[in-house]
N, C-alpha and C positions, 0 to 999 in steps of 0.2 A: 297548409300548402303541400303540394309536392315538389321533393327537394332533390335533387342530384347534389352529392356532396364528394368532390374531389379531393384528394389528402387525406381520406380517413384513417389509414395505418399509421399516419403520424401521432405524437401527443396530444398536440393539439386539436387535429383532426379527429382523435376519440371524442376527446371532451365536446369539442363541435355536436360531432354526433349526438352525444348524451342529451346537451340542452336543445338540438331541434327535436329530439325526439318526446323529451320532457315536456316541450312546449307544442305537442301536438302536432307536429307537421309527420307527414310520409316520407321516410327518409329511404333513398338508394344510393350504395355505394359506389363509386367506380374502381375498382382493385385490382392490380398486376397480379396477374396470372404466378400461382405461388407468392405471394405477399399473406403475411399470417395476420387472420382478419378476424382469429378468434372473440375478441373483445367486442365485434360488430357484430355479435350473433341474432341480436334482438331484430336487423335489421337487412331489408335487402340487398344481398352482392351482388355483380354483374361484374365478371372479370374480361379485363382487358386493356388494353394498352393505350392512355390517356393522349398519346402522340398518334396512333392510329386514326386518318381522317373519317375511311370506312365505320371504323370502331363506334366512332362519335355519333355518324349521321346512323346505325342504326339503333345505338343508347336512345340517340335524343328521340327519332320518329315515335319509338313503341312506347315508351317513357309516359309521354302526356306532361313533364314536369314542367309545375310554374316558375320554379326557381334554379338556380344553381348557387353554391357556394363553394368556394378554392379554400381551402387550406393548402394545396399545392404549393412547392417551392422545390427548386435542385437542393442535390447535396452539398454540395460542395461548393460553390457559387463563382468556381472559376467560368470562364466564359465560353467555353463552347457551352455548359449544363444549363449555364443561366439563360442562355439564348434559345436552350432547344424546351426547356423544361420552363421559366418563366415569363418570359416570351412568345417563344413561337405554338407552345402548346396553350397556353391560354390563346392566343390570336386565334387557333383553330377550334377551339370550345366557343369561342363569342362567337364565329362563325356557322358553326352551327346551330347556336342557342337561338341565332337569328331568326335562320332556313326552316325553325321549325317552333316558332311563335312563343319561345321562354321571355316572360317577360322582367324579371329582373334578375342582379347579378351579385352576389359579395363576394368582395375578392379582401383575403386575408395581407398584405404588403407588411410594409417593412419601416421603422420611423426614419432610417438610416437614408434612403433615397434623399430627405432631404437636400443634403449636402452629396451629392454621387460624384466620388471618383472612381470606383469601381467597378469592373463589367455587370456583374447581378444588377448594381444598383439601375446604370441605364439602361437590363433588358428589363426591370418590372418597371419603370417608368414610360416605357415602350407601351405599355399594354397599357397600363393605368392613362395613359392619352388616350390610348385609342376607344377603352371602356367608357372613359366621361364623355368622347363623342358620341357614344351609337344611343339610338332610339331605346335602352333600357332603363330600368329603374336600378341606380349601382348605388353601391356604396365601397369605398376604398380605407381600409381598416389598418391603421399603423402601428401596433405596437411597439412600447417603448422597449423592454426586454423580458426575457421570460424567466422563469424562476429556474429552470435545469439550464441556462446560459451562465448563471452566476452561481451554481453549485460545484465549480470541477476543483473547488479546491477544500472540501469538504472533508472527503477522505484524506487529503494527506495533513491539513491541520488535526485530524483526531487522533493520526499515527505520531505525532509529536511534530510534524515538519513544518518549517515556516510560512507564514502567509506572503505568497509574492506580490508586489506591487511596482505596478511602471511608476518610473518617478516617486512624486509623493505619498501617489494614489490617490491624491485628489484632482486628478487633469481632469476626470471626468465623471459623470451622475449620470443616473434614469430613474425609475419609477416602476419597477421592476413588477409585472400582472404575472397572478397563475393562469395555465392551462383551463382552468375551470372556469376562470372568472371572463377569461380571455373568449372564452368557447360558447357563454352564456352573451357575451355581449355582442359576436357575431350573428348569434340564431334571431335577438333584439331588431337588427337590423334588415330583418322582413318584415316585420308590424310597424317598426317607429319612425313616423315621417320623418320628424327631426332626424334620423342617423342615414335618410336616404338622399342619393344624389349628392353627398357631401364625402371631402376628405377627413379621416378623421382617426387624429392619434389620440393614443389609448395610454394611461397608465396602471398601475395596483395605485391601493392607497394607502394612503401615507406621506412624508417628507420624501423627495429625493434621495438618492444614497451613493456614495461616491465607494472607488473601491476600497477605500482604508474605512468606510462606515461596514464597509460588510465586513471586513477583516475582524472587527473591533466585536461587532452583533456575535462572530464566530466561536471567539475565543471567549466571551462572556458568557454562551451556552456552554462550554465544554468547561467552565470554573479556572481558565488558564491565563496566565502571564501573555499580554499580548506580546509573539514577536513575528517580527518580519523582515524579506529579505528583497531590495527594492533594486528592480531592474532599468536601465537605462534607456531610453525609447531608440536614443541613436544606437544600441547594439542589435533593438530591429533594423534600422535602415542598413546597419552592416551585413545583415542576413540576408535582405531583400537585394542590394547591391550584388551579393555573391554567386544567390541565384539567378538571378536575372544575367547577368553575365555567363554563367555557366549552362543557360540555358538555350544560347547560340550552339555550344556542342551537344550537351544531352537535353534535347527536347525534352521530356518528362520532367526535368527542372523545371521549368517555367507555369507549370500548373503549381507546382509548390512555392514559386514566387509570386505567385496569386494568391498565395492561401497567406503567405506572411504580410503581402500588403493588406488585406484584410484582417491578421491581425492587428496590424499595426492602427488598424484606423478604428478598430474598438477602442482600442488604447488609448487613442489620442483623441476621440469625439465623442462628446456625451451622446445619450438613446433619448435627448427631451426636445421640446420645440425649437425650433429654432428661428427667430429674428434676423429676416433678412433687411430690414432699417439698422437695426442696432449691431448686426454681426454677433449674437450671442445666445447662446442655451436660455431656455428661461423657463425654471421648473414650475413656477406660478400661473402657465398658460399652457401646460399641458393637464389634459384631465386626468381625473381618476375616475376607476369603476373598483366597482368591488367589495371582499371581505378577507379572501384570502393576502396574508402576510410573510414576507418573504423569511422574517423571524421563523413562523411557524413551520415552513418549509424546512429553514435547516434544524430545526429542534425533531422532530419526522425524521429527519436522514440520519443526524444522531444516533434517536431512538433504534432506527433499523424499523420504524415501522412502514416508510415508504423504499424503494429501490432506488438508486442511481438508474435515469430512465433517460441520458445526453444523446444519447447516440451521436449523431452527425456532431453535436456540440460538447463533444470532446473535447477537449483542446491543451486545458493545465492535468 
């Protein structure tokens, strides 16, 4: 097929790229203007501004593309970015995908919508409505968490520092998929009826893994004495309470009280399915794909043969 693929500067959206390309489809990118797209050389750019209406209806016209795929997402996921970037900027991609005969859609989401109390979470379930309605062939791809989301504390356990954990470190689990495997299983869902028209979260494979199981995986790579230094959830909501108060006078607080309630709610919510009959996580009804292991990921970051690649998922 021919592919429009959005978010290709991200991680993910490399790896995307790699397995359509791998799998034969014609791949074009869409890329901000100055965004370093070296890594996409094999493949067509087209720079410009994924929020631009103009921009779109003349990508899509000369295009000819059967498909489109999002790896798109804001940075930051406070709520104006979440609304303008995945929201309102998908709303005007399916829009045009329409006006000009694309017949299906993958949009890369989030497993975390499940449960949304957060602005991101209801502007990608904004779109993810609106995409199960329209005349296309979609598929809505949830991942559980990605391997550079549970790497920030990598470096400082190897410098001697302790592994920090909310609470026990067992409040919460995922199923943790690489970039690659993640990336291969989107390009999947252009051929495979089964992954089309359907919602559909995603794991790595293996057991579930809570944060004291990574802690643990961590320090048994590095040959070291597990320790760790366990933080309290309520001295997030004392953080969240302070700036959200402080952010009646300095406005710019209140995007950073965004960023703490968000962290606050990795903390406190598993990344795996969730039952809404029974009210609870349930690692046995989330899938797995894959080969790549989150093990192996940090044994690589050790070695120094891969880079610390978080960007936006910075965080410890």
């Amino acid at each position: 097929m021919k592919v429009l693929l959005l978010g290709a500067t991200g991680t993910i959206g490399r790896a995307t790229a790699t397995a359509l390309h791998t799998d034969g489809h014609e791949v074009s990118c869409l890329v901000r203007p100055g965004a370093d797209a070296r890594s996409l050389s094999q493949l067509e750019l087209i720079r410009g501004e994924v929020t631009d209406c103009a921009t779109l209806a003349g990508v899509m016209s000369k295009g000819g593309f059967d498909a489109i795929v999002s790896c798109l997402a804001s940075r930051t996921g406070v709520p104006a970015d979440a609304e303008a970037i995945d929201r309102d900027a998908h709303i005007a991609v399916l829009q045009a995908a329409l006006a000009h005969g694309i017949a299906r859609f993958v949009l890369l989401s989030a497993i975390c919508v499940q449960k949304p109390k957060l602005g991101f979470q209801f502007a990608k379930l904004a779109f993810e409505a609106l995409l199960q309605t329209s005349p296309l062939t979609w598929s809505i791809v949830r991942p559980t968490a990605y391997f550079k989301s549970l790497s920030g504390q990598v470096t400082r356990v190897k410098a001697g520092r302790r592994f920090l954990l909310f609470g026990s470190g067992r409040l919460t689990a995922c199923k943790p998929i690489s970039d690659r495997d993640l990336g291969r299983y989107l390009a999947s869902c252009l051929t495979d009826p089964a992954r089309q028209n359907r919602v559909l979260p995603i794991g790595g494979p293996g057991p579930a893994l809570t944060p004291f199981d990574q802690g643990e995986m961590l320090f048994r790579l590095l040959g070291r004495t597990p320790s760790y230094r366990r933080v309290p959830v309520e001295l997030l909501d004392g953080v969240i309470t302070g700036l959200t108060l402080g952010g009646h006078v300095v406005p710019r607080l209140r995007a950073k009280a965004e960023l703490a309630r968000i962290g606050r709610y990795y903390a406190t919510e598993s990344m795996l399915v969730w039952n809404t009959e029974t009210g609870t996580y349930e690692a046995d009804a989330t899938p797995s794909f894959g080969t790549d292991t989150l093990e192996t990921h940090y044994q690589r970051l050790i070695q120094g043969d891969i880079a610390d690649d978080r960007g936006a998922h910075a965080v410890l």
